[in-house]
C-alpha positions in Angstrom: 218.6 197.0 107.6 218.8 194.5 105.5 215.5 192.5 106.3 213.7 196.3 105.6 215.9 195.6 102.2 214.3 192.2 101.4 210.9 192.8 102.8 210.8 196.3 100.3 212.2 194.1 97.2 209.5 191.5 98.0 206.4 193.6 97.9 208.0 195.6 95.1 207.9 191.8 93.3 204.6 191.4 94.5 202.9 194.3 93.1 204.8 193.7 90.0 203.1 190.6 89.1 199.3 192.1 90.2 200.5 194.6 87.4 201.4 192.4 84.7 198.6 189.8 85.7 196.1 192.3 85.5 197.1 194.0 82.2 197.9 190.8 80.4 195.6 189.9 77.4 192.3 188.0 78.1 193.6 185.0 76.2 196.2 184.5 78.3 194.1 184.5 81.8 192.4 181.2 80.0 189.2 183.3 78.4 188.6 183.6 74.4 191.1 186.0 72.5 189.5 189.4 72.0 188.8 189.1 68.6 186.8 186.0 68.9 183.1 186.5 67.6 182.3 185.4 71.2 184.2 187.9 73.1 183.6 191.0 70.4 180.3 191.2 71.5 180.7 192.5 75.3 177.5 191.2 77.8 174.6 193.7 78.8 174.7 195.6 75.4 171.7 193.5 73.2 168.6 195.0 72.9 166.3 191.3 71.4 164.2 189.9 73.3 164.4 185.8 73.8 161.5 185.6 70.7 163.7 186.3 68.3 166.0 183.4 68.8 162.9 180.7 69.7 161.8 178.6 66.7 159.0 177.0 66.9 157.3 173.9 65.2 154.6 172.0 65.6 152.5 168.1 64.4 149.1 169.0 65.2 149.2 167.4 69.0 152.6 168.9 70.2 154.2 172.5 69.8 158.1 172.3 69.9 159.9 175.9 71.0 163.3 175.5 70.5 166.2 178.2 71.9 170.0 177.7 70.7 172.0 178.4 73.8 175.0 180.1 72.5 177.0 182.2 74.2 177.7 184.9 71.1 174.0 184.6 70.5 172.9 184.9 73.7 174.5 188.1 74.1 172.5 189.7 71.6 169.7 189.7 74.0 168.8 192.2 76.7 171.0 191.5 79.8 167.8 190.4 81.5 167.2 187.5 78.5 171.0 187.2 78.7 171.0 186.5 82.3 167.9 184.4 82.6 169.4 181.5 80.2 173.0 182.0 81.4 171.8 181.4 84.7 170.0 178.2 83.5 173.0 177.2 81.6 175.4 178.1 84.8 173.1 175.7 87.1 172.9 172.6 84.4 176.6 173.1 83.8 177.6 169.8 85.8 175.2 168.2 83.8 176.6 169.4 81.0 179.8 168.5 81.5 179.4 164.9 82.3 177.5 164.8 79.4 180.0 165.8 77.3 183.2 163.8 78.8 180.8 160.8 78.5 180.5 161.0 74.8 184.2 162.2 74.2 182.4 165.7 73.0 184.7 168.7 73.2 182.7 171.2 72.4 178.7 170.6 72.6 175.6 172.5 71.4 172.9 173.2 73.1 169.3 173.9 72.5 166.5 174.6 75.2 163.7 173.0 74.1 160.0 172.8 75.4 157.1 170.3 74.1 153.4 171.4 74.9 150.7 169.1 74.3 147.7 170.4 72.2 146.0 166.9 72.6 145.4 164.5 75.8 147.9 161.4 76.1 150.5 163.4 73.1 153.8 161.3 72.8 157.1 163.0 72.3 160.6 161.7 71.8 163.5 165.0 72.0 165.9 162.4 70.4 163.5 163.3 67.0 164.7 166.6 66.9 167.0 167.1 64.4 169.1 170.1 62.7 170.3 169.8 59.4 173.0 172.5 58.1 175.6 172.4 54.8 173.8 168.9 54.2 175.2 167.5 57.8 172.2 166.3 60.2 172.8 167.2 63.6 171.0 164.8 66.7 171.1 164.9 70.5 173.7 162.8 72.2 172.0 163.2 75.3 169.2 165.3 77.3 169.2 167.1 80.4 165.5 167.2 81.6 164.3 170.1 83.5 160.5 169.5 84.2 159.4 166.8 86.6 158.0 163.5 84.4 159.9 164.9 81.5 160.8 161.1 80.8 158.1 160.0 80.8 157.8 161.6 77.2 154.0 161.9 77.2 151.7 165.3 77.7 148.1 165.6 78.4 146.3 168.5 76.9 147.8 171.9 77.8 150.7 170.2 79.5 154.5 170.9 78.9 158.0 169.5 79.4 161.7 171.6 79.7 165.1 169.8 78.9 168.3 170.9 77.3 169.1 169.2 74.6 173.1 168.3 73.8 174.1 167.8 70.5 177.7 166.8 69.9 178.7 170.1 68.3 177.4 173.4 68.4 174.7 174.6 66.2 175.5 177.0 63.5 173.6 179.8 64.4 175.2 182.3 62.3 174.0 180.4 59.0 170.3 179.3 57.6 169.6 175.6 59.3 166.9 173.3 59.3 165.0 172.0 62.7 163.2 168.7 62.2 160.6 166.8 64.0 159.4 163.9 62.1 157.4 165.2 59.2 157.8 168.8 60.7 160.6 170.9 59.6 160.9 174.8 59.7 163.7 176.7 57.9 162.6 180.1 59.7 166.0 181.2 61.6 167.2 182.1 58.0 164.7 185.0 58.2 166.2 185.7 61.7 169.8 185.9 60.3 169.3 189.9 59.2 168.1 191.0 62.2 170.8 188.6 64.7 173.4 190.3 62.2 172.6 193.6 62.5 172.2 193.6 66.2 175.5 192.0 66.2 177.0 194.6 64.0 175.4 197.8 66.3 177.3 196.0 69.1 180.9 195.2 67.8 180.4 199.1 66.0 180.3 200.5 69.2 183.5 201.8 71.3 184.7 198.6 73.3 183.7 198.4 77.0 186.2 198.3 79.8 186.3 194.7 80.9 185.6 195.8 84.7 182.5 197.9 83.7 180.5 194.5 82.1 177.6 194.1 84.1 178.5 190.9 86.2 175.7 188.2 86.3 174.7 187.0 89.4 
């Protein structure tokens, strides 16, 4: 009788704690707080498509497209954009990581960047590219290459090369910046911020989605 006692009281316990464990806040299970700008923005609800984050600048003999890797901007896409680069993110992460421990980085930025040459024998050098934001110049601490000869840093005509790029904080994509590359600079993502906002505002507007009904990324 009383082992039927003790094994009743343990598996009250034990359902107990499933309870509490899966009703406690998401800041407490180690994820952002639910009011971060991050986590207000619930995956598979975007509507962009990856254009309207890709910047683009060019010297006459290279082409440089250049996508921040944010989480709360990445969001903003459709879930298939949204997947595509967490995915790429997800598989580079070790990478990543080592990266970052190496060169005591807490919290890194990162840019996907790809360099297509428009002439034969075109030199590049990722460690060029440069964001500048409330007069502070951000560079690359290190690169993550994702195309085969990408150190080789040189393109004949047509060809391209893929790399992450890690700066040592993250970019700030929710004000204007600058993106240098020797002589060539674009200020364009100012004229994205209206549209980014906006999308961002649809999504936080709507009624908040259940936290086991956000499409899971495989």
């Amino acid at each position: 009788m009383i082992a039927r006692r003790h094994a009743a009281l343990v598996v009250a316990l034990v359902v107990a704690l499933v309870l509490a464990t899966a009703s406690a806040p998401l800041a407490a299970q180690g994820t952002p707080a639910a009011d971060s700008s991050v986590s207000a923005i619930p995956i598979g609800q975007g509507r962009l498509n990856q254009d309207i984050i890709t910047l683009r600048l060019g010297t006459g003999a290279l082409d440089i497209r250049l996508v921040p890797l944010d989480e709360g901007l990445l969001r903003l896409l459709s879930l298939d954009g949204y997947r595509a680069l967490s995915n790429l993110l997800a598989g580079e992460q070790k990478g990543i990581d080592s990266l970052r421990t190496s060169r005591g980085v807490r919290q890194p930025g990162l840019v996907l960047v790809t360099f297509y040459g428009l002439a034969p024998n075109t030199r590049f050098d990722p460690q060029l590219l440069t964001v500048t934001a409330r007069n502070q110049l951000y560079r690359p601490i290190g690169v993550l290459p994702l195309s085969p000869g990408f150190s080789s840093q040189q393109l004949e005509a047509r060809g391209q090369a893929t790399a992450i790029l890690v700066y040592d904080r993250p970019l700030p994509v929710l004000e204007p910046f600058t993106v240098s590359y020797l002589t060539s600079t674009t200020a364009d993502w100012e004229r994205r911020l209206p549209r980014l906002n906006a999308e961002r505002a649809r999504i936080v507007g709507r009624k908040a989605t259940p936290a086991d009904s956000i499409p899971r990324v495989p």
